[in-house]
C-alpha positions as CSV (number, residue, x, y, z in Angstrom):
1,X,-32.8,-33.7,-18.7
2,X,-30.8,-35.0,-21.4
3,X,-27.0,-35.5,-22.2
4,X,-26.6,-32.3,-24.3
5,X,-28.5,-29.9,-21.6
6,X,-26.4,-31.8,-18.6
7,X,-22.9,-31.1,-20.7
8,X,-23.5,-27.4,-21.6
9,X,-24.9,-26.7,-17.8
10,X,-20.9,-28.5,-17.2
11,X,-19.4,-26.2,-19.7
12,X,-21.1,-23.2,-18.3
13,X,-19.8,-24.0,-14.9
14,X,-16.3,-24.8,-15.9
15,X,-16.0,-21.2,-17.6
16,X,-17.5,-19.5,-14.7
17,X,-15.0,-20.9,-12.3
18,X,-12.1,-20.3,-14.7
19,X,-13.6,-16.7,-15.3
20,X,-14.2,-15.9,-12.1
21,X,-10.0,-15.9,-11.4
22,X,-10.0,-13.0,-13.8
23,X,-12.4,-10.6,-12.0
24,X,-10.8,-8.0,-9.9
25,X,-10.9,-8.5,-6.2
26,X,-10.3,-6.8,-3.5
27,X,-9.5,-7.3,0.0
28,X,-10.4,-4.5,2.7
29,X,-9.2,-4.9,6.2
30,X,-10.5,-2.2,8.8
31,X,-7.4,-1.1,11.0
32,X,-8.5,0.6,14.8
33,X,-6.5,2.7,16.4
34,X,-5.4,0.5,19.9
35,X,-6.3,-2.6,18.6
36,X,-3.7,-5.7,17.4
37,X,-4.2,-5.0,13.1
38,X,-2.6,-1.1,14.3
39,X,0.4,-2.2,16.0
40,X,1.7,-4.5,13.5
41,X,0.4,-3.0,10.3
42,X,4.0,-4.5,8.6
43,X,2.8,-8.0,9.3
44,X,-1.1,-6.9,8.3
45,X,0.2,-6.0,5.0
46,X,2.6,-8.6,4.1
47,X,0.2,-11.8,5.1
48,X,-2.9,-10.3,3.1
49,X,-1.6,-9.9,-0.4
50,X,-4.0,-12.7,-2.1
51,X,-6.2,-10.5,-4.0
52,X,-5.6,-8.2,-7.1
53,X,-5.8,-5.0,-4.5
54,X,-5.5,-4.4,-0.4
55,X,-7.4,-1.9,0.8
56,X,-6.7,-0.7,4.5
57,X,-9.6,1.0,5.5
58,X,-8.1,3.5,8.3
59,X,-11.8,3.7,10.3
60,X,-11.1,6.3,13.2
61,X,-10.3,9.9,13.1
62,X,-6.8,9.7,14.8
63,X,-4.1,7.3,14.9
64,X,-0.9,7.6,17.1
65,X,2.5,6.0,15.4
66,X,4.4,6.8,18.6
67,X,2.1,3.6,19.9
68,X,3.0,1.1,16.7
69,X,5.5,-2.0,17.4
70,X,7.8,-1.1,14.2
71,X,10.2,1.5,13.2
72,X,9.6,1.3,9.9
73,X,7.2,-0.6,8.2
74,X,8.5,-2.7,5.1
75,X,6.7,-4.6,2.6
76,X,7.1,-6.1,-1.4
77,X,4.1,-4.8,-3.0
78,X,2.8,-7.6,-5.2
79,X,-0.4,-5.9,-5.6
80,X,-2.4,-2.7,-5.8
81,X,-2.6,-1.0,-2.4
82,X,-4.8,1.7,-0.7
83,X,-4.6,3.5,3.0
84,X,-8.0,4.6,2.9
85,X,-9.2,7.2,5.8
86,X,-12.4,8.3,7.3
87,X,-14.3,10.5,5.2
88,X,-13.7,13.6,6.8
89,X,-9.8,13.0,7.2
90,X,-8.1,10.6,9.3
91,X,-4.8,11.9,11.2
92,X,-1.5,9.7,11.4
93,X,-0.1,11.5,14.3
94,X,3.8,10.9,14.4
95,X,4.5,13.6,17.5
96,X,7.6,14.7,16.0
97,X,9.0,11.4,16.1
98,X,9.4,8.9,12.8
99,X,8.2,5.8,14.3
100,X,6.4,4.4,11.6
101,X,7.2,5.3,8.7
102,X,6.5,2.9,5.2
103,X,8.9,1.6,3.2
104,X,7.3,0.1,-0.4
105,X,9.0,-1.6,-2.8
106,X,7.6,-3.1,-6.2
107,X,9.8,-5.6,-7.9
108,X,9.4,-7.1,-11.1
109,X,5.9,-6.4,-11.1
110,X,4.7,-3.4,-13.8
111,X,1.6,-1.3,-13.0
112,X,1.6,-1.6,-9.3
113,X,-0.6,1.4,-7.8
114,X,-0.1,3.2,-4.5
115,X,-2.9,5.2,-3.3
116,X,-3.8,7.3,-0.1
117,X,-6.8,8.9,0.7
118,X,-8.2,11.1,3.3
119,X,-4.9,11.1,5.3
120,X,-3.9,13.7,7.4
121,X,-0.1,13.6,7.9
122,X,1.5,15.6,10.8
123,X,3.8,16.0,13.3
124,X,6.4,14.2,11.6
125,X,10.2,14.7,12.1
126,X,13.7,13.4,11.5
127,X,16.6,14.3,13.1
128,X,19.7,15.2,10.4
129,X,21.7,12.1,11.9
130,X,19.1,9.9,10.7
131,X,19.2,11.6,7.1
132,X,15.9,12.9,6.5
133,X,14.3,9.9,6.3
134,X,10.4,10.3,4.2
135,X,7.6,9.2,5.8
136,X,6.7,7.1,2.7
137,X,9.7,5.7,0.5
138,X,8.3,3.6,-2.6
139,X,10.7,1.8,-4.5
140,X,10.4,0.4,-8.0
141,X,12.9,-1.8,-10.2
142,X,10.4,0.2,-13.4
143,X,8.6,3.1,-14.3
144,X,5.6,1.4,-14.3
145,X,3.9,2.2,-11.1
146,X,0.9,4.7,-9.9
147,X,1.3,7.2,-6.6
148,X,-2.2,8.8,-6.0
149,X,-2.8,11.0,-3.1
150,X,-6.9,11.7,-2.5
151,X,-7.9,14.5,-0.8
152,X,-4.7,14.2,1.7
153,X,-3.2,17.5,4.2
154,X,0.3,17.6,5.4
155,X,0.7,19.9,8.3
156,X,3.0,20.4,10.7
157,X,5.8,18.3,9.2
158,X,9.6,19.3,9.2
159,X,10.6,16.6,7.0
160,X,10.3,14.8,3.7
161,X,6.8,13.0,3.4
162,X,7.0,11.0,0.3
163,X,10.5,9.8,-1.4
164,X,10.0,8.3,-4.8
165,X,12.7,6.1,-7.0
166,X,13.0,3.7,-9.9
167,X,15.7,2.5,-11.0
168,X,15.3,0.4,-14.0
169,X,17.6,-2.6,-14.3
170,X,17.1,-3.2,-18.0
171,X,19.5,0.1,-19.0
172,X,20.8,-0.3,-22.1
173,X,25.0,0.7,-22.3
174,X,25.3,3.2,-25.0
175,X,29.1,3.4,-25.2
176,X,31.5,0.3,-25.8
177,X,34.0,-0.4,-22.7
Protein backbone atom coordinates (compact mmCIF):
# COMPACT_ATOMS: atom_id res chain seq x y z
CA UNK A 1 0.00 0.00 0.00
CA UNK A 2 1.42 3.26 -0.74
CA UNK A 3 1.34 6.77 1.08
CA UNK A 4 -1.54 8.30 -1.02
CA UNK A 5 -3.96 5.01 -0.61
CA UNK A 6 -2.89 4.93 3.43
CA UNK A 7 -3.74 8.97 3.69
CA UNK A 8 -7.16 8.87 1.89
CA UNK A 9 -8.16 5.50 3.89
CA UNK A 10 -7.12 8.30 7.11
CA UNK A 11 -9.24 10.94 5.60
CA UNK A 12 -12.16 8.68 4.98
CA UNK A 13 -12.03 7.62 8.55
CA UNK A 14 -11.63 11.02 10.05
CA UNK A 15 -14.94 12.24 8.15
CA UNK A 16 -16.82 9.19 9.16
CA UNK A 17 -16.16 9.77 12.78
CA UNK A 18 -16.90 13.51 12.53
CA UNK A 19 -20.09 12.55 10.45
CA UNK A 20 -21.23 10.09 12.37
CA UNK A 21 -21.91 12.93 15.42
CA UNK A 22 -24.41 14.32 12.96
CA UNK A 23 -26.64 11.23 12.44
CA UNK A 24 -29.77 11.08 14.50
CA UNK A 25 -29.75 8.86 17.40
CA UNK A 26 -31.96 7.63 19.52
CA UNK A 27 -32.09 6.08 22.78
CA UNK A 28 -35.07 3.65 23.83
CA UNK A 29 -35.32 2.47 27.33
CA UNK A 30 -38.12 -0.26 27.99
CA UNK A 31 -40.01 0.84 31.37
CA UNK A 32 -42.03 -2.39 33.27
CA UNK A 33 -44.72 -1.85 35.29
CA UNK A 34 -43.18 -3.04 39.11
CA UNK A 35 -39.88 -2.87 38.19
CA UNK A 36 -37.08 0.03 39.47
CA UNK A 37 -37.00 2.24 35.71
CA UNK A 38 -41.22 2.58 36.78
CA UNK A 39 -40.90 4.05 40.06
CA UNK A 40 -38.44 6.63 39.35
CA UNK A 41 -39.31 7.48 35.78
CA UNK A 42 -38.14 11.43 36.95
CA UNK A 43 -34.59 10.18 37.53
CA UNK A 44 -34.94 7.65 34.13
CA UNK A 45 -35.58 10.66 32.14
CA UNK A 46 -33.29 13.17 33.44
CA UNK A 47 -29.92 10.83 33.46
CA UNK A 48 -30.62 9.61 29.75
CA UNK A 49 -30.73 12.71 27.74
CA UNK A 50 -27.33 11.93 25.53
CA UNK A 51 -28.83 11.31 22.30
CA UNK A 52 -30.82 13.56 19.78
CA UNK A 53 -34.23 11.72 21.06
CA UNK A 54 -35.46 9.46 24.27
CA UNK A 55 -37.84 7.09 23.55
CA UNK A 56 -39.65 5.32 26.63
CA UNK A 57 -40.92 2.39 25.35
CA UNK A 58 -44.07 1.77 27.87
CA UNK A 59 -43.94 -2.43 27.17
CA UNK A 60 -46.99 -3.66 29.34
CA UNK A 61 -50.67 -3.14 28.92
CA UNK A 62 -51.27 -1.36 32.42
CA UNK A 63 -49.33 0.81 34.60
CA UNK A 64 -50.40 2.00 38.12
CA UNK A 65 -49.15 5.70 39.14
CA UNK A 66 -50.66 5.28 42.55
CA UNK A 67 -47.38 2.73 42.89
CA UNK A 68 -44.61 5.55 41.45
CA UNK A 69 -42.09 7.16 44.09
CA UNK A 70 -42.81 10.90 42.79
CA UNK A 71 -45.59 13.39 42.91
CA UNK A 72 -44.88 14.85 40.02
CA UNK A 73 -42.34 14.07 37.65
CA UNK A 74 -40.13 17.08 36.49
CA UNK A 75 -37.58 17.24 33.88
CA UNK A 76 -35.57 20.07 31.34
CA UNK A 77 -36.20 18.64 28.02
CA UNK A 78 -32.88 19.01 26.11
CA UNK A 79 -34.02 16.66 23.60
CA UNK A 80 -36.81 15.04 21.55
CA UNK A 81 -38.98 12.76 23.72
CA UNK A 82 -41.50 9.95 23.18
CA UNK A 83 -43.86 7.77 25.78
CA UNK A 84 -44.32 5.09 23.52
CA UNK A 85 -47.10 2.28 24.48
CA UNK A 86 -47.88 -1.15 23.56
CA UNK A 87 -49.46 -1.52 20.34
CA UNK A 88 -52.88 -2.12 21.30
CA UNK A 89 -52.90 0.73 24.02
CA UNK A 90 -51.14 0.89 27.18
CA UNK A 91 -53.16 2.32 30.30
CA UNK A 92 -51.56 4.92 32.90
CA UNK A 93 -54.00 4.18 35.62
CA UNK A 94 -53.99 7.23 38.08
CA UNK A 95 -57.15 5.73 40.39
CA UNK A 96 -58.55 9.15 40.80
CA UNK A 97 -55.52 10.30 42.40
CA UNK A 98 -52.66 12.69 40.64
CA UNK A 99 -49.67 10.92 41.67
CA UNK A 100 -47.67 11.18 38.84
CA UNK A 101 -48.22 13.57 36.87
CA UNK A 102 -45.30 15.28 34.19
CA UNK A 103 -44.03 18.39 34.38
CA UNK A 104 -41.82 19.40 30.92
CA UNK A 105 -40.12 22.25 30.36
CA UNK A 106 -37.91 23.30 27.27
CA UNK A 107 -35.60 26.19 27.72
CA UNK A 108 -33.60 27.86 25.34
CA UNK A 109 -33.72 25.05 23.14
CA UNK A 110 -36.08 25.65 19.70
CA UNK A 111 -37.75 22.65 18.02
CA UNK A 112 -38.05 20.35 20.95
CA UNK A 113 -40.85 17.60 20.13
CA UNK A 114 -43.10 15.92 22.67
CA UNK A 115 -44.79 12.90 21.56
CA UNK A 116 -47.20 10.18 23.11
CA UNK A 117 -48.43 7.19 21.62
CA UNK A 118 -50.76 4.51 22.33
CA UNK A 119 -51.54 5.86 25.90
CA UNK A 120 -54.58 5.26 27.54
CA UNK A 121 -55.06 7.99 30.25
CA UNK A 122 -57.75 7.37 32.99
CA UNK A 123 -58.81 7.72 36.21
CA UNK A 124 -57.19 10.87 36.78
CA UNK A 125 -58.34 13.55 39.31
CA UNK A 126 -57.49 16.72 41.20
CA UNK A 127 -59.14 18.02 44.00
CA UNK A 128 -60.08 22.10 43.55
CA UNK A 129 -57.53 22.92 46.52
CA UNK A 130 -54.79 21.60 44.44
CA UNK A 131 -55.99 23.81 41.37
CA UNK A 132 -56.66 21.48 38.71
CA UNK A 133 -53.42 20.54 38.24
CA UNK A 134 -52.94 18.74 34.20
CA UNK A 135 -51.66 15.55 34.04
CA UNK A 136 -49.01 16.78 31.50
CA UNK A 137 -47.79 20.52 31.82
CA UNK A 138 -45.11 21.38 29.02
CA UNK A 139 -43.42 24.51 29.36
CA UNK A 140 -41.47 26.48 26.73
CA UNK A 141 -39.44 29.88 27.00
CA UNK A 142 -40.55 29.81 22.61
CA UNK A 143 -42.98 28.78 20.17
CA UNK A 144 -40.88 26.47 18.76
CA UNK A 145 -41.85 23.19 20.09
CA UNK A 146 -44.01 19.96 18.77
CA UNK A 147 -46.99 18.16 21.02
CA UNK A 148 -48.09 14.99 19.12
CA UNK A 149 -50.50 12.67 20.52
CA UNK A 150 -50.69 9.03 18.50
CA UNK A 151 -53.47 7.04 18.63
CA UNK A 152 -54.07 8.12 22.48
CA UNK A 153 -57.90 7.63 24.67
CA UNK A 154 -58.71 9.71 27.65
CA UNK A 155 -61.44 8.12 29.68
CA UNK A 156 -62.61 8.49 32.78
CA UNK A 157 -60.83 11.72 33.74
CA UNK A 158 -62.31 14.64 35.75
CA UNK A 159 -59.55 16.89 35.18
CA UNK A 160 -57.25 18.78 32.81
CA UNK A 161 -54.92 16.22 30.83
CA UNK A 162 -52.58 18.37 28.97
CA UNK A 163 -51.65 22.20 30.03
CA UNK A 164 -49.67 23.91 27.32
CA UNK A 165 -47.60 27.45 27.74
CA UNK A 166 -44.90 29.56 26.09
CA UNK A 167 -43.91 32.45 27.09
CA UNK A 168 -41.40 33.98 25.02
CA UNK A 169 -38.76 36.12 26.77
CA UNK A 170 -37.58 37.98 23.65
CA UNK A 171 -41.07 40.36 23.59
CA UNK A 172 -40.39 43.31 22.09
CA UNK A 173 -41.97 46.70 24.22
CA UNK A 174 -44.06 48.54 21.78
CA UNK A 175 -44.79 51.66 23.75
CA UNK A 176 -42.16 54.03 25.43
CA UNK A 177 -42.25 54.13 29.41
Amino acid sequence: MNICTLRTIFYIFLFLINFSQYITTAKEIKIRNDEDNFYNLGKIINSNQNANELILNFVDRYYDFNKINELKIESTLLMNITFSGHKDGTIFDYHYNYKGIFSFSSVGKKGITFTIENIIIQNYYTPKSVNNIPVIFFESDNYNFYFFGKNCTFQNNISKIFKIQATPNNQIQTNPQ
